[in-house]
N, C-alpha and C positions, 0 to 999 in steps of 0.2 A: 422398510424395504419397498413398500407400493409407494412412495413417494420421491425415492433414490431412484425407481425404475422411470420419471414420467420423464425425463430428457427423452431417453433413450425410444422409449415408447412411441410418443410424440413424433421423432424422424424417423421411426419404423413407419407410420403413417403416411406422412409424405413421400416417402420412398413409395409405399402402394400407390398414392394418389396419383404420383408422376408414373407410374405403367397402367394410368388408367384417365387416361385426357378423355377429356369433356372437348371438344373441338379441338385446341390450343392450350387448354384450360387444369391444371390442376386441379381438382376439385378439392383436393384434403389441403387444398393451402397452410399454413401457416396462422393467415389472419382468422380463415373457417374455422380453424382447429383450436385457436384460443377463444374466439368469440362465441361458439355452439360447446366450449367447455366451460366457458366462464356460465351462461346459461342454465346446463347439466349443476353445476355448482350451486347456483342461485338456488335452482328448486329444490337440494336438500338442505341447504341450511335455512328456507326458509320451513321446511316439515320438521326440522329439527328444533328454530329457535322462534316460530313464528308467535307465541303465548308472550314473550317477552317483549313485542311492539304494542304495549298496553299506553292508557292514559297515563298513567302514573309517572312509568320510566318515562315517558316520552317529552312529558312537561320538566321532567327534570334536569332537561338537556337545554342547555341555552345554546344565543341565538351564536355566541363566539364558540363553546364547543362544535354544532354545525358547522362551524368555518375550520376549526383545524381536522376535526372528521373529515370533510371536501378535502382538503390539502392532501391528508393520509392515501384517502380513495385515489387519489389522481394519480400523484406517485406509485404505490404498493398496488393499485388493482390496472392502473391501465398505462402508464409510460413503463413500470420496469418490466410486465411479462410480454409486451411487446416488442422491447427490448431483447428480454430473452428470447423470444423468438426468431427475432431477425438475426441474432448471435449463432442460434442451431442451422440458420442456412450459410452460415458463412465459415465454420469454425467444427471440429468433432466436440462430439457430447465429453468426455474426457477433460477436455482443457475448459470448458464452461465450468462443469463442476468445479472444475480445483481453483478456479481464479476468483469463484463466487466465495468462498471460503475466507475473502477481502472483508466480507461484512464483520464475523462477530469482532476481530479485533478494530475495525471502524466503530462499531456498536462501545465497546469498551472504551475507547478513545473518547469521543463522545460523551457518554456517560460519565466518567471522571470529569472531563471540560465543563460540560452543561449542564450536567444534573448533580453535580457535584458531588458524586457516589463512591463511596469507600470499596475498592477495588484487592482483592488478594494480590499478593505476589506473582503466588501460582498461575493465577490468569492472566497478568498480566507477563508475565513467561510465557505462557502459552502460545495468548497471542503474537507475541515479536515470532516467536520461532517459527509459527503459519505464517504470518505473513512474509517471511522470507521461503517459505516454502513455495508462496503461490510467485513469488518476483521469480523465483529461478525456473519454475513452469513458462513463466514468460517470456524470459530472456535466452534461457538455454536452448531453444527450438526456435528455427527459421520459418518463418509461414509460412504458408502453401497457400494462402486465398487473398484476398483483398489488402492492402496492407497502409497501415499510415506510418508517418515519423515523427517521433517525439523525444525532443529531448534529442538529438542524435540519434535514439534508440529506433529500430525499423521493426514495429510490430505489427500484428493479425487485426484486424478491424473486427473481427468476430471474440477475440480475446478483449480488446477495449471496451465493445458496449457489456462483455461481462463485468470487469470493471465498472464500470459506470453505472450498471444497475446495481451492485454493492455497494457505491455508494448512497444510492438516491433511496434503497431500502434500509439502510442504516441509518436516514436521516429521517423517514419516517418512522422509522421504530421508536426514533427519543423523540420526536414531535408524540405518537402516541402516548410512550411513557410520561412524559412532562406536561400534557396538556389533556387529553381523552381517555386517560385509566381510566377513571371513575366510571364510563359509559358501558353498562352490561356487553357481553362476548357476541350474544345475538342480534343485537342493533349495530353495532361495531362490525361483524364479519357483513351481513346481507347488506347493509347501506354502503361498505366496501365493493362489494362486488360489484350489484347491481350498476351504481353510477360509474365506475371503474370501464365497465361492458359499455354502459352509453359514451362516454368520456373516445373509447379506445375506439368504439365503432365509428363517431365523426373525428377521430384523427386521420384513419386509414382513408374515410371516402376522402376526405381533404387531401391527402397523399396521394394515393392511389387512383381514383375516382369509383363511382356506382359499380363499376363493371367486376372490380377487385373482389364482389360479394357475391356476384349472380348465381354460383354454386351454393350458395349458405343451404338453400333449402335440398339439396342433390339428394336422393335413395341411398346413393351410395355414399355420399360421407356421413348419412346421419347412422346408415347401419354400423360405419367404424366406430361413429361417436358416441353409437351405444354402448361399444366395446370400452373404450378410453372412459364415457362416462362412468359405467358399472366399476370398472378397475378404479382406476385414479381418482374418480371423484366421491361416488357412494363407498366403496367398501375404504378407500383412504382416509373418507375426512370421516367416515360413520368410526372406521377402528381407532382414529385419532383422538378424538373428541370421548371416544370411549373408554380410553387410556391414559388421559390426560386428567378423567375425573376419578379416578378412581387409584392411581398410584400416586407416589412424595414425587417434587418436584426435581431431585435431584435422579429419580429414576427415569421419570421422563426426558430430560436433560440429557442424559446419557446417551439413551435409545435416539433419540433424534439428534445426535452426535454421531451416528453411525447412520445418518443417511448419505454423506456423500460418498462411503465405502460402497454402500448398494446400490449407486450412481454408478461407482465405476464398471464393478462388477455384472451389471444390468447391459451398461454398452457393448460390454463383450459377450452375453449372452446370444445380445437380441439384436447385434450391428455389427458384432464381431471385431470391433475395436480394441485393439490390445496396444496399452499403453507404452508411450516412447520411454528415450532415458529420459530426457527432461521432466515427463508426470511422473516417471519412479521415482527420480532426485526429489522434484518438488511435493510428489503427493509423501514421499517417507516423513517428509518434513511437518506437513500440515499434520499427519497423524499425528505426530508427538507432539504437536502444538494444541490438537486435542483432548491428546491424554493431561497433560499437563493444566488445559482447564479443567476440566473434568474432575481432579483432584482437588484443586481450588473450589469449584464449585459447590464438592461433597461437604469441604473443611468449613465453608463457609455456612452452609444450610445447618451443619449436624452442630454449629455454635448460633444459633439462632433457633429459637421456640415459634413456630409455626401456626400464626392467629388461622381458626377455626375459616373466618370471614376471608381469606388470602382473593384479592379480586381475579377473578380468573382471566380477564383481557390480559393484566399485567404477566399471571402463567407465564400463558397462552405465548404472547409476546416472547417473551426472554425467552422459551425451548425454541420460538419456528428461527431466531436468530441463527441459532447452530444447526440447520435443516436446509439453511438454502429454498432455492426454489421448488415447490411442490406441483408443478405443473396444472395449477388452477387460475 
């Protein structure tokens, strides 16, 4: 639920930011508000996993897994939540949600192709059915904001880079799977983030310039970004992380299968967003395309015996597939 809510959250902030200029200036920008969250991030997962950057793990990382780690990092920690971000000013939290929901059956796709994975029926049902859920979110509604053409088709440029970070995080998820399982969860998340946060902060000055940040350090967005951090990032990834060791993996699975309902519902709580026909049409769809894995998922787990040793990056991985973006 605290992870369904951080779209929503997140424009709740900018929305404050913008009835509280700095000169000219948003303070709770966008860029501020992932770059002082990604931060907020860093510092618990390094309280949480910092025992695990030992000599030992650390020698046991070669010089090519470092390279497809970097790869991971760049994609997953700093092109696609930038992405999302610039999606949330162009687009409602509503249609982000539902078009992100392009990953797991990419991830699926994928997996079959590349990792040459024995896939259920059921999920692979699942998936076709989502993903004609999230095409008909697309297509069925005329945009209101920015708009490109593809294909004949005249879409939302805030709905396309959610596409596009669906894809580029599905592509790191099977680079992780296929190349960086093996690498413990705590060297894997921090070395994610951290280079992610530097990666993302010299793209922006390079876009933007210097001037894009001169609020970073502001009273007033760091008092929000206490708020955003303590929510979204300590009690989200602290309850995550704590439910993710201590339940089967087809329970976790579940639960974080039901983040993008708490997305939706979060928008209308907290931005008053009440979805069109096009997200009832599309989102009715996506849901049964989740029940549908989810059933798959169970069939699949409850015929297979569950090694003690299960690597938890690879977990970890597979549940944040059906989660979407966590606002970190």
């Amino acid at each position: 639920m605290i992870f369904g809510a951080s779209n929503a959250v997140t424009r709740k902030l900018t929305e404050i930011g913008a009835q509280n200029f700095i000169g000219d200036r948003n303070p709770i920008s966008l860029c501020n508000v992932l770059l002082v969250g990604n931060l907020c991030a860093l510092l618990v997962l390094i309280t949480i996993y910092w025992q695990q950057w030992n000599q030992t793990n650390l020698q046991q990382i070669s010089k090519q897994d470092w390279f497809y780690l970097s790869i991971v990092a760049i994609l997953s920690g700093a092109i696609a939540p930038g992405l999302i971000f610039q999606a949330l000013a162009l687009t409602n939290v509503n249609n982000i949600i539902l078009v992100g929901r392009l990953e797991p059956p990419l991830i699926i796709a994928l997996s079959i192709y590349v990792l040459k994975e024995t896939v259920s029926l059921w999920e692979i049902f699942g998936s076709l059915v989502a993903f004609f859920g999230v095409a008909l979110t697309i297509f069925l509604q005329t945009p209101k904001t920015t708009m490109v053409n593809m294909a004949g088709f005249t879409l939302g440029l805030g709905e396309v880079l959610a596409a596009i970070v669906a894809i580029i995080t599905a592509i790191s998820t099977i680079i992780g799977k296929q190349k960086i399982s093996h690498i413990p969860a705590g060297i894997y998340n921090i070395y994610r983030t951290a280079l992610g946060s530097i990666i993302f902060f010299f793209i922006a000055l390079t876009l933007y310039g210097a001037d894009h940040f001169m609020d970073v350090f502001s009273p007033f967005l760091w008092k929000w970004m206490l708020v955003y951090g303590a929510i979204i990032v300590v009690l989200g990834q602290s309850f995550w992380l704590k439910g993710l060791r201590s339940t089967t993996t087809s329970e976790a699975s579940l639960a974080g299968s039901m983040t993008p309902l708490a997305g939706i519902l979060a928008a209308y709580l907290i931005l008053g967003e009440v979805p069109n026909q096009a997200q009832y049409w599309g989102g009715s769809l996506i849901l049964l395309g989740i029940i549908l894995s989810q059933i798959g998922i169970h069939k699949q787990l409850a015929d297979q015996r569950k090694s003690a040793g299960q690597n938890s990056l690879t977990k970890e991985q597979m549940i944040e597939s059906a989660m979407g973006f966590k606002g970190l």
